[in-house]
C-alpha positions in Angstrom: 94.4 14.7 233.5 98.2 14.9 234.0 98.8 12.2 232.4 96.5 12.5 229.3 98.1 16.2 228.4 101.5 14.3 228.6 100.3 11.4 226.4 99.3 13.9 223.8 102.7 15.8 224.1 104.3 12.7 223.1 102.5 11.6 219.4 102.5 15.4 219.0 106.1 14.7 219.1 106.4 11.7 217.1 103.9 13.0 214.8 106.4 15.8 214.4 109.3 13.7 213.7 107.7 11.1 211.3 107.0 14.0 208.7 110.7 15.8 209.3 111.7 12.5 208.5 109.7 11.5 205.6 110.0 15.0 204.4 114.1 14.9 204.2 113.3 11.4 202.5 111.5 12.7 200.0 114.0 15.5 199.1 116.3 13.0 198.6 114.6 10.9 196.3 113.4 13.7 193.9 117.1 14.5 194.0 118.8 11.5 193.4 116.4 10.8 190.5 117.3 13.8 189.0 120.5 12.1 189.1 119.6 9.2 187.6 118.3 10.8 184.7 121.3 12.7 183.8 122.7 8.8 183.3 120.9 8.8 179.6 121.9 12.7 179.1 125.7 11.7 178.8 125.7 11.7 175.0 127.3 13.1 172.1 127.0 16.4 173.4 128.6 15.4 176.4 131.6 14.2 174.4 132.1 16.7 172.3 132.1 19.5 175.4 135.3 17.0 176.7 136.8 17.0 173.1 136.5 21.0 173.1 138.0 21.8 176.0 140.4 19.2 175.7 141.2 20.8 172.0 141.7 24.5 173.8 144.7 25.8 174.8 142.9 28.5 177.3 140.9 27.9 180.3 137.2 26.8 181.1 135.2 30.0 182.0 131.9 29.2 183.6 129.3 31.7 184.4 126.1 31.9 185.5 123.3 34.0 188.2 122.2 33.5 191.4 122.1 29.6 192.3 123.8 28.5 189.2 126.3 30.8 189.5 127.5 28.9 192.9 127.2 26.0 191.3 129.6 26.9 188.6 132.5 28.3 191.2 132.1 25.1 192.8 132.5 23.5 189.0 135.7 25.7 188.9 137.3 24.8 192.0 136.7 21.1 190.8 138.5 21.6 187.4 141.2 23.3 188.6 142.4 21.0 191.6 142.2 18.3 188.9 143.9 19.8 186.5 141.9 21.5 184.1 142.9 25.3 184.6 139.0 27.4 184.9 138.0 30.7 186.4 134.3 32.1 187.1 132.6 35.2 185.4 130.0 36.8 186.6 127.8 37.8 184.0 127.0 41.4 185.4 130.6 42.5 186.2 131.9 40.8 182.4 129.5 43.6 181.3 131.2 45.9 183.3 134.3 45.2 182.1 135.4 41.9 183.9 135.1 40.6 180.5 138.4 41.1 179.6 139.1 38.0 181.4 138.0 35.9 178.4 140.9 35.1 175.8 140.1 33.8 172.6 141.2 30.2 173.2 139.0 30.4 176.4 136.0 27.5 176.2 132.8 28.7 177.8 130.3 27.4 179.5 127.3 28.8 180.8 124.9 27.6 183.5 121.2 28.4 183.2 117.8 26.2 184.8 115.5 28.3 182.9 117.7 28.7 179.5 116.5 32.6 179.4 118.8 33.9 182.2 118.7 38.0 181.1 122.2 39.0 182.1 123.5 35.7 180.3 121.2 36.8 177.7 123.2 39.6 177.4 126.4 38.6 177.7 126.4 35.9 174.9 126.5 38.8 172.1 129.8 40.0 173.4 130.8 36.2 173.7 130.4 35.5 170.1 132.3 38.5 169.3 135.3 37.2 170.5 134.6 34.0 168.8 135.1 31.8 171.7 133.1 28.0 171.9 130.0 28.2 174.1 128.6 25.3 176.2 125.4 25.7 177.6 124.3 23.5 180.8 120.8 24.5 180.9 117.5 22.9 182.2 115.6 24.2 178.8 117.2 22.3 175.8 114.5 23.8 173.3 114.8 27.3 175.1 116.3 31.1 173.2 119.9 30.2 174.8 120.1 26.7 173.9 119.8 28.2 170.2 123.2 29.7 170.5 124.9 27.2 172.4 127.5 25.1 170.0 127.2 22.7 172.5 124.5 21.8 175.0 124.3 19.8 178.2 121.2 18.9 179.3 120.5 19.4 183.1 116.9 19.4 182.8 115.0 18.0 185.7 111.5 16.4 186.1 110.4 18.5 189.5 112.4 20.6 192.0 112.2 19.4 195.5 111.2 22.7 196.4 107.2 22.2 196.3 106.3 25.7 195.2 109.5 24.8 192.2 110.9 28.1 193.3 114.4 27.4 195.0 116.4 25.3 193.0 117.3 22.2 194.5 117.2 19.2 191.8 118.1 21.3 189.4 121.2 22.9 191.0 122.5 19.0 191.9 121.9 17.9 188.3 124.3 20.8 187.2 126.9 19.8 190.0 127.0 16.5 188.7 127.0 17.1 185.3 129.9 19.5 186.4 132.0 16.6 188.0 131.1 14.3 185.1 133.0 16.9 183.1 135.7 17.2 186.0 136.6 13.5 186.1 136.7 12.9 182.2 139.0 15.8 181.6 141.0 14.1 184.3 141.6 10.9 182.5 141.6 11.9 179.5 144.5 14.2 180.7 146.3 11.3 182.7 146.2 13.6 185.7 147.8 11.2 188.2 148.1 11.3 192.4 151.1 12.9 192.3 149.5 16.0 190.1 147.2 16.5 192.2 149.3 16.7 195.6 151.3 19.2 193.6 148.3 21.1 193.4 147.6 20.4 197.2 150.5 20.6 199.0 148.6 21.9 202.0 146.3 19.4 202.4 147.0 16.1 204.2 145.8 14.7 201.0 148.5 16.6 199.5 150.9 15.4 201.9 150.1 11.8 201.9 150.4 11.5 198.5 154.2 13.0 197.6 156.0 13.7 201.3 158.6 11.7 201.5 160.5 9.5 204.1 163.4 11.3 203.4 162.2 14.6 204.0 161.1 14.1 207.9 163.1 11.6 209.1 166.2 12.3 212.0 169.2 11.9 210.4 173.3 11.8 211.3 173.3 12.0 215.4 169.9 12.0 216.2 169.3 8.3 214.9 170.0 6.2 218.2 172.2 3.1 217.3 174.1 1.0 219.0 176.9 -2.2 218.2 175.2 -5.6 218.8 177.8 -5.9 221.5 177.0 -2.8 223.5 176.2 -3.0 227.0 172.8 -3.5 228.8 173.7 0.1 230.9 175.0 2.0 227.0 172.1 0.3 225.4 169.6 2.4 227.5 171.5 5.5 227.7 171.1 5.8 224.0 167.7 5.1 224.0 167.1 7.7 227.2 169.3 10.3 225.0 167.7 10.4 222.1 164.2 10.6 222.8 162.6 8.3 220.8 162.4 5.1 222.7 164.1 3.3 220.6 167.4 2.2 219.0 169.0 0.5 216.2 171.6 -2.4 216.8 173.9 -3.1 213.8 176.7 -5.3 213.1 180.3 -4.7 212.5 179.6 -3.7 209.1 176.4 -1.2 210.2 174.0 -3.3 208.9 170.8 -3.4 211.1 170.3 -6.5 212.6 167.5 -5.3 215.3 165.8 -2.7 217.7 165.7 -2.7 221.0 162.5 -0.4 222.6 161.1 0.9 225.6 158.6 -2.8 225.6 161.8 -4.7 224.9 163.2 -3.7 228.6 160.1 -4.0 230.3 159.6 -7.5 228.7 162.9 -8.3 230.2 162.3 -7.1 233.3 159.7 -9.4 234.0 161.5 -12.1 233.1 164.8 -11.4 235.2 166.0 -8.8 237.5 169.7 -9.9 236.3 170.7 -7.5 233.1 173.9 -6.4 234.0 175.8 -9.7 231.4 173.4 -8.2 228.8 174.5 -7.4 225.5 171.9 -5.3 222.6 172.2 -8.3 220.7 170.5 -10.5 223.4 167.9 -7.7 224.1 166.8 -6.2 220.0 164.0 -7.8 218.6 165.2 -9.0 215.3 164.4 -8.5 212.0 162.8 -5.3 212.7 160.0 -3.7 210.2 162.0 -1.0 208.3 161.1 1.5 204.9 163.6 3.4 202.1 164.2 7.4 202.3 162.6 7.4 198.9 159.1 5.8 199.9 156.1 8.0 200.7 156.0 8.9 204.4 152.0 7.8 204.2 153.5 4.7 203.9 155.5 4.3 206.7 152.0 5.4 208.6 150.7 2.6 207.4 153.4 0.5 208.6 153.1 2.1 212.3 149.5 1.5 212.6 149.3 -2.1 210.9 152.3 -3.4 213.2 151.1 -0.8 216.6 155.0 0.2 216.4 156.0 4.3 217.1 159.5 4.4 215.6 160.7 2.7 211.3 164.2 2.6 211.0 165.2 4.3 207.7 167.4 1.9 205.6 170.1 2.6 202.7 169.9 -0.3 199.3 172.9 -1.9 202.0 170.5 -2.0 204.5 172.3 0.3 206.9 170.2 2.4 209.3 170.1 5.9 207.8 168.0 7.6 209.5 164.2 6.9 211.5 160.9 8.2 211.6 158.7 8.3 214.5 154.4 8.2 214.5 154.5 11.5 216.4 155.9 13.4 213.5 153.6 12.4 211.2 150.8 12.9 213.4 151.7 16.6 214.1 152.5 17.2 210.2 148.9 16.5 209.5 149.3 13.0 207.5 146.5 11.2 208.5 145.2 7.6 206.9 142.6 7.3 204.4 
């Protein structure tokens, strides 16, 4: 009897998690064909949205209620880390005053599912007062809005996955989309490169990966270890113990770098002789040593650690002269991190 409770426990459960997981898959696929669609909805419309706000000399105001309005901060906060400068208006508070906000050389767009949004409804009489273009991303194309739109993008969707079609779902992804499609063409067409947006990131470890430089956290003057290819086994160690990074540079007469010599260099020798005393660096570096430029990114000399499993990159001058050294710890703790 035990067992036959248990048995039935058990499809209960896998009953259970069968429909959880067909359920998430169907989301998904009214979703992503909602995305599809909007493939065929990238028209002239579409370009002539771009060509507007590329033509403007203001910003991108977006506005919109409820669901749609989240979607069109997040639409903001895309445009302006890639370089196309936007703001959000709520369409009660512009009514309230907030509306001040909007210049004439502004571009707006307006984000609506059912194209009769009432406070939008309201606010487009004020918007065509100050004469400003109006882009409509709606879900209604043949709706009362969509008549006083200059331009309209079509975010129209087939079925929500919501299966009473209350809580937008589709519809909301549709407009996100449509709002990155918008994003990324202003981007090229604007030649917005990496280094653009890390000035607009400097923060990040995006940000920092893309324009900190080698220069700017590497040890420089007396805290770069070096030593003369003829230096002694016993001075050749103290400058490695001293400076703390397990490593040091061994130049020639001129103070060109010639090698390293690290922490696994002595321990390699060790277990090959007990005899070091005769020992000069030159006998001890490993030669030709992986090295990178003050003026290279520091994501790069990352990339150098981790391909060659080395902790310390000597920092050379155009004469090859050792002029300074980064060490994998530093980078780490500064928050650059690989792709």
């Amino acid at each position: 009897m035990h067992e036959e409770k248990s048995v039935t426990k058990t499809q209960k459960k896998r009953y259970s998690l069968d429909r959880i997981i067909t359920i998430g898959k169907e989301v998904i696929r009214i979703e992503s064909e909602a995305v599809k669609n909007l493939y065929e909805k990238i028209d002239a419309g579409f370009a002539k949205a771009v060509d507007l706000i590329m033509r403007s000399d203001g910003r991108v105001v977006l506005t919109g209620v409820g669901k749609s309005g989240l979607i069109a901060r997040k639409i903001v906060a895309t445009m302006n880390s890639t370089g196309t400068p936007a703001i959000y208006l709520h369409p009660t508070d512009a009514l309230h005053g907030d509306l001040g906000m909007v210049r004439k050389e502004d571009v707006v767009i307006l984000l609506s599912k059912s194209g009769a949004t009432e406070e939008l409804q309201m606010l487009i009489p004020m918007l065509k007062r100050l004469k400003v273009p109006l882009i409509g991303m709606l879900g209604d194309v043949k709706s009362r809005m969509a008549r006083q739109m200059d331009v309209i993008l079509d975010v129209e969707v087939l079925e929500e996955a919501c299966p009473y079609d209350l809580a937008p779902t589709a519809s909301t992804t549709a407009s996100l989309v449509m709002g990155d499609a918008l994003s990324v063409a202003l981007l090229k067409l604007r030649g917005f490169t990496q280094q653009d947006f890390a000035m607009l990131h400097p923060g990040g470890s995006l940000g920092k990966r893309l324009s900190l430089k080698i220069s700017e956290i590497m040890y420089t003057g007396d805290a770069i270890p070096v030593v003369h290819e003829n230096t002694s086994f016993k001075d050749s160690i103290l400058e490695i113990t001293s400076k703390r990074l397990g490593v040091t540079c061994v130049v020639d007469d001129d103070g060109k770098l010639l090698g390293v010599i690290t922490d696994g260099d002595l321990r390699r020798l060790l277990e090959r002789t007990t005899d070091l005393s005769g020992l000069v660096a030159r006998e001890m570096m490993t030669e030709n040593p992986k090295s990178v430029k003050p003026g290279q990114l520091a994501s790069l000399a990352l990339q150098k650690m981790e391909s060659h499993k080395i902790t310390c990159l000597p920092v050379t001058d155009k004469e090859d002269k050792p002029v300074g050294i980064v060490h994998l710890h530093d980078l780490v703790n500064l928050g650059l991190r690989m792709r």
